[in-house]
VEXDREN-2710 file (C-alpha; in Angstrom, 1 decimal):
% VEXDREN-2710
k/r/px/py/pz
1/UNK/-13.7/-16.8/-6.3
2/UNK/-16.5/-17.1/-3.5
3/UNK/-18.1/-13.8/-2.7
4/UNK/-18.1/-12.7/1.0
5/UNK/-21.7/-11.2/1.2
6/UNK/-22.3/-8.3/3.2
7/UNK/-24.6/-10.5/5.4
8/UNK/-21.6/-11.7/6.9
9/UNK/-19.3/-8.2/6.9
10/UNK/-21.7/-7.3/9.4
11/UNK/-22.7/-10.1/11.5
12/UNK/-18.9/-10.3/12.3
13/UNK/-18.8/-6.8/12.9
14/UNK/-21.7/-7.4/15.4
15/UNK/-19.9/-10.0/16.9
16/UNK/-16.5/-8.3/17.6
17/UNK/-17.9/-5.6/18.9
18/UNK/-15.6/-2.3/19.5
19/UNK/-13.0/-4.9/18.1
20/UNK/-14.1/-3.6/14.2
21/UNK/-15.3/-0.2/14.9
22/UNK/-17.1/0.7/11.9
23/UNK/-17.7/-0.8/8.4
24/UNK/-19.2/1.1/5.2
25/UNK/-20.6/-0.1/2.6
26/UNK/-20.1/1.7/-0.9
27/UNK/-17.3/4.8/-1.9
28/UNK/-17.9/7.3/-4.4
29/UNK/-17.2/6.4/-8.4
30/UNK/-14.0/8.9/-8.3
31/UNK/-12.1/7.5/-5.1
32/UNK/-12.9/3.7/-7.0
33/UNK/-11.4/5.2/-10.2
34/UNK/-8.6/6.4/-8.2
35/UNK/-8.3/2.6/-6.5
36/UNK/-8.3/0.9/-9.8
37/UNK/-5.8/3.5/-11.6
38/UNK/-3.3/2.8/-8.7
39/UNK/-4.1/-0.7/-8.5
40/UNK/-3.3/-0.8/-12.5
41/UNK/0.0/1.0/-12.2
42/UNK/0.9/-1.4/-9.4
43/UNK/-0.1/-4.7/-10.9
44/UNK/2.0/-3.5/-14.1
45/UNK/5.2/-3.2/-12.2
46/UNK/5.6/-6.2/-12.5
47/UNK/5.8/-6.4/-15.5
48/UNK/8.0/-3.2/-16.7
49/UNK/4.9/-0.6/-16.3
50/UNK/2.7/-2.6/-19.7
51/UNK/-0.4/-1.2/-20.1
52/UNK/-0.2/1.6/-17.8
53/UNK/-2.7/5.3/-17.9
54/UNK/-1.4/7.0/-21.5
55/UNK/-1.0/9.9/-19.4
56/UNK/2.0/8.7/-17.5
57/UNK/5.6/9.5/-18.4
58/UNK/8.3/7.5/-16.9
59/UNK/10.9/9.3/-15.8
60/UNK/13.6/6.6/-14.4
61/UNK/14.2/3.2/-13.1
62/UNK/14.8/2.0/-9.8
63/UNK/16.9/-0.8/-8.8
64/UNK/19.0/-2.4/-6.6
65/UNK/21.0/-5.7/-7.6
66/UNK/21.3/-6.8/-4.1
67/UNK/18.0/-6.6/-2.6
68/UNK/16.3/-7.0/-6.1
69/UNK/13.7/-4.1/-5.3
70/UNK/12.4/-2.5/-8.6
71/UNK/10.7/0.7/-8.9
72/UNK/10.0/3.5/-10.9
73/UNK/9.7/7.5/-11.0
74/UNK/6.7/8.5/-12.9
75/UNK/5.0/11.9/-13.6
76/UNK/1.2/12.6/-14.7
77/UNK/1.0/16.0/-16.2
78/UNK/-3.0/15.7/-16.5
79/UNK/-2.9/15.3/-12.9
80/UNK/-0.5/17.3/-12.4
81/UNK/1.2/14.2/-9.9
82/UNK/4.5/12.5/-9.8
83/UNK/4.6/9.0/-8.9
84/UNK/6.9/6.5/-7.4
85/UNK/5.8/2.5/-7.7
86/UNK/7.4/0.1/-6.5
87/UNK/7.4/-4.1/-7.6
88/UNK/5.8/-6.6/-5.4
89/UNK/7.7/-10.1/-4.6
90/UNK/9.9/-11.0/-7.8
91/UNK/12.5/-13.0/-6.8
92/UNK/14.3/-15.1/-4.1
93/UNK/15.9/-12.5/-2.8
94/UNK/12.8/-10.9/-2.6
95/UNK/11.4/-13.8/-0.7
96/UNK/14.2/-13.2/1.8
97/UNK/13.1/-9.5/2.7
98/UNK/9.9/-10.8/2.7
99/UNK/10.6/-13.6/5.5
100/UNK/12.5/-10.9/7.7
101/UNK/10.2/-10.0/10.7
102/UNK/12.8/-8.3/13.0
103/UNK/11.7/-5.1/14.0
104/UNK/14.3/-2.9/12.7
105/UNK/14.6/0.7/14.0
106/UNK/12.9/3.4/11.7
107/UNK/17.1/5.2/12.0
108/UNK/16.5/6.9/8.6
109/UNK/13.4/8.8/9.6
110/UNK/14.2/10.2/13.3
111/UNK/11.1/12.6/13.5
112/UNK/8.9/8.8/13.8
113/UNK/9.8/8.2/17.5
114/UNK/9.8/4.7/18.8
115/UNK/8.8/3.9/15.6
116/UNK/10.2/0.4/14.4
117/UNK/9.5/-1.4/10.7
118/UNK/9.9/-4.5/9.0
119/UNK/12.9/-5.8/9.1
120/UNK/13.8/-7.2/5.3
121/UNK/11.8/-4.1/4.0
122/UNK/13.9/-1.3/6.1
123/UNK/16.4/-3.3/4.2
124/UNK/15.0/-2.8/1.0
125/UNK/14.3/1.6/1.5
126/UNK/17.5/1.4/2.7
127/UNK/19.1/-0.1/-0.7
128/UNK/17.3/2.6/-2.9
129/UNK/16.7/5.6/-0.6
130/UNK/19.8/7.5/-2.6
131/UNK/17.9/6.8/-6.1
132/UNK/14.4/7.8/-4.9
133/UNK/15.0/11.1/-3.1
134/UNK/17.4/12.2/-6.0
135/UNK/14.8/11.4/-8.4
136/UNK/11.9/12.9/-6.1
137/UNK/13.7/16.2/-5.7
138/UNK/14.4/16.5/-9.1
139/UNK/11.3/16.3/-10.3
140/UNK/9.9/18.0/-7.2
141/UNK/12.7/20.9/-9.0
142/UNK/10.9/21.1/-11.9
143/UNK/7.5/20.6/-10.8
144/UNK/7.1/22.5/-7.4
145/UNK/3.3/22.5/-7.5
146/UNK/3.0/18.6/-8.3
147/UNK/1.9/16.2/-5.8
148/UNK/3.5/13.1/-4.5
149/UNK/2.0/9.6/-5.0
150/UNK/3.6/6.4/-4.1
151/UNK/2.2/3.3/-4.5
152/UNK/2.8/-0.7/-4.7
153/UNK/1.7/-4.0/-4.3
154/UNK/2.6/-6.5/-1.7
155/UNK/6.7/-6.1/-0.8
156/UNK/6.0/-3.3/-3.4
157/UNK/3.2/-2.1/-0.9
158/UNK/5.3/-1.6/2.6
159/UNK/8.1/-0.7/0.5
160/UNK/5.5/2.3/-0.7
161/UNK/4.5/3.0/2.8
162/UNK/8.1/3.2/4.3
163/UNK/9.0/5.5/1.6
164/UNK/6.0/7.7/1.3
165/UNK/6.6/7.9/5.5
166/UNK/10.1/9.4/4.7
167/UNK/9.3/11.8/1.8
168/UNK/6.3/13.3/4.5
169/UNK/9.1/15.0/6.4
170/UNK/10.1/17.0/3.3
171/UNK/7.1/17.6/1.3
172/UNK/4.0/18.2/1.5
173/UNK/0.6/16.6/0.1
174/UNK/2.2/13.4/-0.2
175/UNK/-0.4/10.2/-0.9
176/UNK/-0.2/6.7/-0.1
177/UNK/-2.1/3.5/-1.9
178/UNK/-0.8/0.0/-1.1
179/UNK/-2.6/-2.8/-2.5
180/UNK/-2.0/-6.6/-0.5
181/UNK/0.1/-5.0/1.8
182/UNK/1.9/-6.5/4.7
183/UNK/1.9/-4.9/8.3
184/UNK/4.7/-2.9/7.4
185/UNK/5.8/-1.5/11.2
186/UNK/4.6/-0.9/15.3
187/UNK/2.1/1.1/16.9
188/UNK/4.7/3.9/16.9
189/UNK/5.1/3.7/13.3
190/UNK/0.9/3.2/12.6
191/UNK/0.0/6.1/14.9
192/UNK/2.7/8.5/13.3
193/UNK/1.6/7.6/9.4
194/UNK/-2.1/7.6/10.4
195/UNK/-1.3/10.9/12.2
196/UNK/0.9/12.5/9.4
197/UNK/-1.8/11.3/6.6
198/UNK/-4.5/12.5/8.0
199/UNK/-6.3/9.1/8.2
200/UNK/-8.6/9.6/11.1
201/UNK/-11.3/10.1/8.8
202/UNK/-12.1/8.8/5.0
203/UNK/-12.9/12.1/4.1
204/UNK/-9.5/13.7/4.8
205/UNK/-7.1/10.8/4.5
206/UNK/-4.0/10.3/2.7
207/UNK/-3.0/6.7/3.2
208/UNK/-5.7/4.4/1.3
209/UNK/-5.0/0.5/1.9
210/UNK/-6.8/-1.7/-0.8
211/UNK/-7.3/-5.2/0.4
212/UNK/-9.5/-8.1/-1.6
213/UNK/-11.8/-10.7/-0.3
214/UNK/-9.3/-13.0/2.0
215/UNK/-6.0/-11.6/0.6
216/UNK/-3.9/-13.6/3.3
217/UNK/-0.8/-11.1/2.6
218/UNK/-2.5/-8.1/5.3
219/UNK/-2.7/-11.3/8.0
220/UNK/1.8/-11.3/8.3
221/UNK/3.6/-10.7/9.9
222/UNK/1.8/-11.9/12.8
223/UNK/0.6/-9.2/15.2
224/UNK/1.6/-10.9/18.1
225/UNK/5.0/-10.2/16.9
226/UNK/4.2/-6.1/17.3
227/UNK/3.2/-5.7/13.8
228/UNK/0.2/-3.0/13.7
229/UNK/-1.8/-1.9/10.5
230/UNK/-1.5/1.8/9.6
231/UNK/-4.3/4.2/7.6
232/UNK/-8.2/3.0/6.8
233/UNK/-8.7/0.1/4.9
234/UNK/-10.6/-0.2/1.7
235/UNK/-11.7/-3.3/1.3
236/UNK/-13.1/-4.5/-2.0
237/UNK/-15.1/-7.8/-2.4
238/UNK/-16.7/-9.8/-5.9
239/UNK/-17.6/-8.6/-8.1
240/UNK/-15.5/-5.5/-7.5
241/UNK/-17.4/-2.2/-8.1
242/UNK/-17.6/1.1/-5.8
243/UNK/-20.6/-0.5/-4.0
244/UNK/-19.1/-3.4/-3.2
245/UNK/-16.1/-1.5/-1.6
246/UNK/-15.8/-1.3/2.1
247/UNK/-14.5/1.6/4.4
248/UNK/-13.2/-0.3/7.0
249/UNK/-11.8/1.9/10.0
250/UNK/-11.1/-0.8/12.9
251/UNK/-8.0/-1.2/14.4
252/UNK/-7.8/-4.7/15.9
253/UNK/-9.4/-6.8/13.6
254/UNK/-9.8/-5.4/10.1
255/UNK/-12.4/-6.3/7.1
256/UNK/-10.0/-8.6/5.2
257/UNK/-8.0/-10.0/8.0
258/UNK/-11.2/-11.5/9.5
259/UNK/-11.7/-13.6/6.6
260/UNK/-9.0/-15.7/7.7
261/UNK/-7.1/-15.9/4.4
262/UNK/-3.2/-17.1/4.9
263/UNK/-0.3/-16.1/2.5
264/UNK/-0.3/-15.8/-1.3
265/UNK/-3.9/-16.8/-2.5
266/UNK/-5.6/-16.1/-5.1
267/UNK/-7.4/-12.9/-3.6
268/UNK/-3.8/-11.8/-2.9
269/UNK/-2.2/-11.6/-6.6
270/UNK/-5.4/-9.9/-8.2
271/UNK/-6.7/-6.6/-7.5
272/UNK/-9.8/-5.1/-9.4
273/UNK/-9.7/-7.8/-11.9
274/UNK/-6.1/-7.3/-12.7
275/UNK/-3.3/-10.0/-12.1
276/UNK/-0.2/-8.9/-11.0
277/UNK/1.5/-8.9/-14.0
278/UNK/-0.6/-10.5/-16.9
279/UNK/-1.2/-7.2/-18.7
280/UNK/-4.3/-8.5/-19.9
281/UNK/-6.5/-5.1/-18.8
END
């Protein structure tokens, strides 16, 4: 895969102006860790969780037969963390949620005013919302002074940011790292998460949104449609490493959409060296 040189990260920063408001070069080696030990739990889904941290536990399944969305509860005692993950694109059916840009009222969380989400993925919460709060507050039951994690990659990704939205009205200390992922909702819905996560600033946000080289997946739906990116971008380019890891804070135009990448490449289905899937880390 080409690499984008940093050469050119800046010379189109230059040229947009206020459009990309501020690109840094380099994160610290724990926040890449934590990047790459999501990434890895997300790239597994697909594959039933292989090869995931030996720390994890799974707790339970998620499914739903007729939107095909797969996930999974999982607690980290070393990190004292539970964890909800959720499958990218699968299936068909998936491919149907995935092709459903109506704005669709956020109804199931009222405190997000105005705030309106994908379509096919409102669909999706909507199928497994009973499973994951049961699970969540069971575990939450038995683990009061655990934090919440979701995460996911590509459907799995907005998926992860609608649901990590609705657990933020109930608990506290609750995380967010999507990996490829879609615009997921409005301004309403951006300016809410990036308000409720803290993400005005790298050093106290909660939402971290991985992106590589010209993923094409972060470019849809269109923003002309009312689609708006929410949290601060971390945008990693080859070979992947924490130096070659962007903070990317723009609103308008962010580090990977400017690469111009459209759909499913092959920036989109591997993160950090890991296909989604192939198990082979």
């Amino acid at each position: 895969m080409k690499t984008i040189s940093a050469i050119r990260v800046l010379a189109f920063s230059m040229a947009v102006g206020q459009a990309l408001a501020t690109v840094t070069q380099g994160i610290s080696d724990e926040i890449f860790n934590r990047l790459v030990e999501m990434a890895t739990i997300s790239q597994a889904a697909y594959a039933n969780l292989c090869n995931i941290p030996a720390t994890i536990t799974t707790v339970e399944k998620i499914y739903n037969a007729q939107t095909d969305i797969n996930g999974w509860v999982l607690r980290d005692d070393s990190r004292q963390e539970i964890i909800t993950v959720f499958r990218g694109t699968g299936s068909d059916t998936n491919l149907q949620l995935d092709t459903n840009y109506t704005l669709a009222p956020f109804d199931t969380l009222p405190e997000c005013v105005g705030c309106e989400v994908h379509g096919g993925y409102y669909l999706g919460w909507i199928s497994v919302q009973d499973q994951v709060e049961s699970l969540v507050q069971q575990q939450t039951r038995n683990y009061p002074e655990y934090a919440l994690t979701v995460t996911g990659h590509s459907l799995g990704a907005s998926i992860a940011a609608i649901t990590a939205a609705q657990l933020s009205a109930t608990y506290d200390r609750v995380s967010l790292y999507t990996f490829g992922e879609p615009r997921t909702g409005n301004q309403a819905y951006a300016s809410y998460m990036d308000e409720g996560f803290e993400a005005a600033s790298p050093t106290t946000t909660r939402i971290f949104r991985v992106t590589h080289t010209n993923d094409g997946i972060p470019n849809l739906p269109p923003a002309d449609q009312g689609y708006v990116h929410s949290g601060i971008e971390y945008w990693s380019i080859d070979p992947f490493s924490p130096y070659n890891t962007y903070v990317c804070t723009g609103k308008e135009i962010q580090c990977c959409e400017a690469q111009g990448g459209q759909g499913v490449n092959a920036a989109h289905v591997t993160y950090f060296g890991m296909s989604s899937g192939a198990c082979s880390w």
